[in-house]
C-alpha positions, 0 to 999 in steps of 0.5 A, a space after each residue: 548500508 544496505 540498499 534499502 537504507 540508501 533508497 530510504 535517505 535518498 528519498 529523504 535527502 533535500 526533501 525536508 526543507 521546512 523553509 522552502 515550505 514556510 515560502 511556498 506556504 506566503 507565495 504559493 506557486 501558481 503552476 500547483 493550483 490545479 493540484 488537489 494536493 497543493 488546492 486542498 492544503 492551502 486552505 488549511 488553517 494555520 496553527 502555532 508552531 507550539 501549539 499543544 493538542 489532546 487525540 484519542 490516539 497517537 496511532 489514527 486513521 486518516 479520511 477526507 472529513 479529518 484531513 484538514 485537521 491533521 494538516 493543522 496539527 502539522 503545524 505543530 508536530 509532524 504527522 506522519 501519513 501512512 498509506 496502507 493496504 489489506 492486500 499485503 502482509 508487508 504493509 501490516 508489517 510496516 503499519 505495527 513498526 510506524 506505530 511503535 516508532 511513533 509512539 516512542 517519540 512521545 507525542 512530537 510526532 502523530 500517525 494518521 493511517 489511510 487506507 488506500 483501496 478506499 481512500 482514491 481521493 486521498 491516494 490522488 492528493 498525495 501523489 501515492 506512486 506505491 504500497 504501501 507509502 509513507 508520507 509526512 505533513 510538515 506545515 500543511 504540505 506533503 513529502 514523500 519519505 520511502 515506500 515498501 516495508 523497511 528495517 526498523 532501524 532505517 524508519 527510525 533513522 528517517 524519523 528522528 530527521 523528520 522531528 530533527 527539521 521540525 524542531 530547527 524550524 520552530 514545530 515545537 508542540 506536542 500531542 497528548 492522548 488519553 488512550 489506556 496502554 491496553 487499548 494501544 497494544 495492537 497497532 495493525 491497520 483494521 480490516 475492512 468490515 466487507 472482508 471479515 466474512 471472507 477472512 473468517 473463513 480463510 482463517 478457518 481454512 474454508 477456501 470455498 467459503 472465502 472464494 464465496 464470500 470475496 465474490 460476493 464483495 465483488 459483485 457488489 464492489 467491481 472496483 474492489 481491488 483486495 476482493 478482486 485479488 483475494 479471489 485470484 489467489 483462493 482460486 489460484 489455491 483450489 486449483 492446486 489442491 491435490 495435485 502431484 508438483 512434481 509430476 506436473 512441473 517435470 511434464 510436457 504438457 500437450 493440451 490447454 489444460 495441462 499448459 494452464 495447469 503447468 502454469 499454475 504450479 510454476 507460479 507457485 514455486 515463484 517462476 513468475 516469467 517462466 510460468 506467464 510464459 507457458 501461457 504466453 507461447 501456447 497463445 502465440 500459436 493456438 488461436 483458438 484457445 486465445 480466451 482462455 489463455 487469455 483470461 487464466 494470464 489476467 485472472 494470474 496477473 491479478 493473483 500476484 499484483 503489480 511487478 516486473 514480471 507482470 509488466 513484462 508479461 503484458 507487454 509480450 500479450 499487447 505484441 502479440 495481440 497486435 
């Protein structure tokens, strides 16, 4: 068993209690009022546990306008939530397996997909700790099941014990759709209509373009993190373009910009602690110099998102700020 299976049925052991939800559901718990999770939910509309609907899809998107009823359909058959985002290829990847996983089931089971760059209340309700998350609906309430791009064995293996409880504790409807088989056959997570301009001209190889069009998004939307992003790594890219790796990596770089230019080509190879570093030891000693060190480390943080790395890298940047 490899250590992504262990996570995946750790995170799944104990979770899927449909009793206890069945309790909670007549004597709610008082301490979870404050919660939008738990306040949202409960006042959702109670379905059969055999009840039988008809969706255009198998595969929806997830909002707060049909949040409510997808919490009925939960009822009935499990909806399994997917919290998905633009930023990442392992995300896309999980999104087609979900959605061929939930398709085999044959309508016992429903995917409702939710952007989470755009959605933050639902972000919030479902206490999504990270991306992409998969979550499931049973009788209105929510459980996490795993998070990050997994086997699809392992998915698979989660599921059939998601459907499994359901089935023990009466969700024994079912859902039917009218969708063709040609409409069903891509089954990646759309892309934002602000970001097509950009990626169009990614796709076209144009990076100046796409670093004009991603900065346009941003300056209209400064809270958008897949622009913010996108942006740091177009930069990131420019940058590096015709420059000889080897030569830089092998150097001893003597001024600020050839410490920012090292560094740059060192995180590409992946050194991401070795490459925050050459920043990070140039800012210990060059006040002068602190804004731009400052600014290509926030700007390098942003390119590669969240990790280990990046958490280590500020906390040396907060020690040695203050």
């Amino acid at each position: 068993m490899n250590q992504n299976e262990q996570q995946l049925r750790a995170s799944l052991a104990g979770a899927i209690d449909l009793s206890a939800l069945k309790n909670r559901a007549v004597q709610p718990n008082p301490q979870n009022d404050t919660q939008t999770a738990s306040t949202a939910i409960d006042e959702q509309p109670q379905a059969s546990g055999s009840g039988s609907f008809e969706l255009a899809s198998l595969v929806n998107e997830l909002s707060q306008a049909n949040l409510r009823s997808f919490m009925a359909i939960s009822n009935s058959v499990p909806v399994i939530v997917e919290f998905y985002t633009t930023r990442s290829e392992h995300s896309r990847d999980l999104s087609i397996k979900l959605a061929k996983l939930v398709r085999a089931a044959e309508g016992r089971m429903v995917l409702a997909r939710a952007d989470a760059d755009s959605s933050p209340e639902l972000v919030k309700a479902f206490d999504v700790q990270a991306l992409p998350s998969v979550h499931v609906l049973l009788m209105g309430r929510p459980v996490a099941l795993f998070a990050a791009d997994q086997p699809e064995d392992a998915i698979a293996e989660v599921l059939t014990k998601v459907m499994f409880a359901a089935g023990q504790n009466g969700m024994t409807g079912t859902v039917t759709t009218t969708e063709s088989p040609e409409a069903a056959a891509s089954d990646e997570p759309p892309v934002s209509p602000k970001h097509m301009a950009a990626i169009s001209a990614l796709n076209a190889g144009d990076l100046l373009l796409a670093e004009k069009e991603f900065a346009a998004v941003l300056a209209e939307s400064p809270a958008d993190v897949v622009a913010a992003e996108a942006l740091s790594q177009i930069r990131l890219q420019l940058r590096l373009e015709n420059i000889d790796f080897e030569a830089v990596l092998a150097s001893t770089p003597a001024d600020l910009e050839q410490v920012l230019l090292k560094a740059d080509c060192v995180l590409a190879t992946g050194e991401l602690d070795a490459a925050f570093d050459l920043i990070l030891d140039r800012f210990a000693t060059e006040f002068a110099e602190r804004d731009a060190l400052r600014a290509r480390l926030l700007d390098l943080f942003i390119a590669v998102g969240a990790g280990a790395a990046v958490a280590r890298a500020r906390k040396r940047l907060t020690m040695l700020l203050y």
